[in-house]
C-alpha positions as CSV (number, residue, x, y, z in Angstrom):
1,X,97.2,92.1,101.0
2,X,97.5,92.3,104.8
3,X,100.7,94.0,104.7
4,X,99.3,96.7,102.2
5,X,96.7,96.8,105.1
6,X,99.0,97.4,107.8
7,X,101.1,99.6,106.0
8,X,97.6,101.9,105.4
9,X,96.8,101.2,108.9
10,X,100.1,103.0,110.1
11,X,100.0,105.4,107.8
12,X,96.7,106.7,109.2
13,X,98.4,107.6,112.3
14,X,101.3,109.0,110.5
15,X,98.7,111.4,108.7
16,X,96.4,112.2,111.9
17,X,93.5,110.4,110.6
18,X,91.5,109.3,113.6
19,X,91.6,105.0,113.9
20,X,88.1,104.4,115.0
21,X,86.5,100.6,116.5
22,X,85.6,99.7,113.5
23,X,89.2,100.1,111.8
24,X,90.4,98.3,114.6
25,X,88.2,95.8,114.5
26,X,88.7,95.2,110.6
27,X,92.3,94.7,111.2
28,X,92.6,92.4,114.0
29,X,89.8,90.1,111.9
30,X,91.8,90.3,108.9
31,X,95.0,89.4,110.4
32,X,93.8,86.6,112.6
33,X,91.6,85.2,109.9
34,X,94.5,84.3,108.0
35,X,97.0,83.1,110.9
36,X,98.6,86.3,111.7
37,X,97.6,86.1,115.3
38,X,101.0,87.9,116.7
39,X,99.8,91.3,114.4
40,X,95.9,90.5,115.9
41,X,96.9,90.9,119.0
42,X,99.1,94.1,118.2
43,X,96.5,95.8,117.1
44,X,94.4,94.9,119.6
45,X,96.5,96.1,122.3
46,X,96.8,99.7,120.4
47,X,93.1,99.6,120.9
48,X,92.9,99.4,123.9
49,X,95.4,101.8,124.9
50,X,93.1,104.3,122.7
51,X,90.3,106.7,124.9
52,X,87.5,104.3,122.9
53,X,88.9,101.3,123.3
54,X,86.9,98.2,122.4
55,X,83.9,100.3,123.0
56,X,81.8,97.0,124.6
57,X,82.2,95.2,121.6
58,X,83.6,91.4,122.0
59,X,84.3,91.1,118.4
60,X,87.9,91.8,118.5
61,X,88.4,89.0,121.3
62,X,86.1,86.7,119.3
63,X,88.7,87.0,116.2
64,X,91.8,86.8,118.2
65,X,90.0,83.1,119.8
66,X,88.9,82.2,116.5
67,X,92.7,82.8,115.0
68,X,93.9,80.8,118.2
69,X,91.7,77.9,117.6
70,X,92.3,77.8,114.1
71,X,95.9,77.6,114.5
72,X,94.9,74.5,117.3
73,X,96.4,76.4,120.0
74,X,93.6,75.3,122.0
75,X,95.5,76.3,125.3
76,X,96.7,80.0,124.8
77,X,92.6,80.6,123.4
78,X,91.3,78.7,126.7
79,X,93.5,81.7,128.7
80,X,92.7,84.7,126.7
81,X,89.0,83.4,126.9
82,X,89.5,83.5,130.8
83,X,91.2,86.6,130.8
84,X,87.9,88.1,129.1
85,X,85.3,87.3,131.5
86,X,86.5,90.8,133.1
87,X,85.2,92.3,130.5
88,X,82.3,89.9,129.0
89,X,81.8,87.5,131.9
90,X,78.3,86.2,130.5
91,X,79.5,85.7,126.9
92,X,82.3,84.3,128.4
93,X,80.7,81.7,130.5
94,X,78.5,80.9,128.0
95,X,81.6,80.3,125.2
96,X,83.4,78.1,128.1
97,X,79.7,76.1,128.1
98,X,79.8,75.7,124.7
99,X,83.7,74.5,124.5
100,X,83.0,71.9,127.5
101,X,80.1,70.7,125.8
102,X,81.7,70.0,122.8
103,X,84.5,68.0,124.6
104,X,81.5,66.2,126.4
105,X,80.2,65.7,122.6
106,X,76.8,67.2,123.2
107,X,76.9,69.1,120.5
108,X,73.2,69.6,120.4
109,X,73.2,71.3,123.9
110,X,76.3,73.2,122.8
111,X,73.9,74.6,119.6
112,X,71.3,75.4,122.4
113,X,73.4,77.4,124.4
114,X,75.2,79.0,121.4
115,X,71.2,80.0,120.0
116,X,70.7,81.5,123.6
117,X,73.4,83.5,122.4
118,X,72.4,84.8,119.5
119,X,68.6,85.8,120.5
């Protein structure tokens, strides 16, 4: 029902009710989650042209990589992953450790760094 979505999404501008983060955020998940990555990153850029923004919060980039990656378009997430360590350069490095050391297939230091992560 991601069109139904969208359409509500709009219409909450159209009706001057106030698209917070977490609307935002629910969208570009949604989208991306099922392969829309073109709307993701739509609605991701009207974020960020609002006064909050992303608010310090990384998981509207995560879901756009996630959506990227699960469409194997390994490349294009590799560069939107770079073009984040502006804003998140630790969570950044630390998701570019954890790539490499997949590719390396050390997939047991790649689960250490990702619990670093996490705690």
């Amino acid at each position: 029902m991601l069109d139904l979505a969208l359409d509500l999404f709009n219409d909450m501008k159209t009706d001057g009710i106030n698209r917070n983060f977490v609307t935002f955020d629910t969208m570009i998940r949604g989208l991306c989650s099922e392969g829309r990555i073109e709307d993701g990153f739509a609605i991701l850029e009207l974020m960020e042209e609002t006064k909050e923004g992303s608010k310090g919060h990384v998981s509207p980039y995560n879901s756009i990589i996630y959506g990227l990656f699960k469409q194997n378009r390994f490349d294009e997430a590799s560069e939107f992953l770079s073009k984040m360590g502006k804003l998140f350069p630790r969570a950044v490095d630390r998701s570019t450790t954890i790539v490499q050391k997949c590719k390396e297939g050390t997939i047991d230091d790649a689960k250490n760094v990702y619990d670093k992560m996490i705690d």
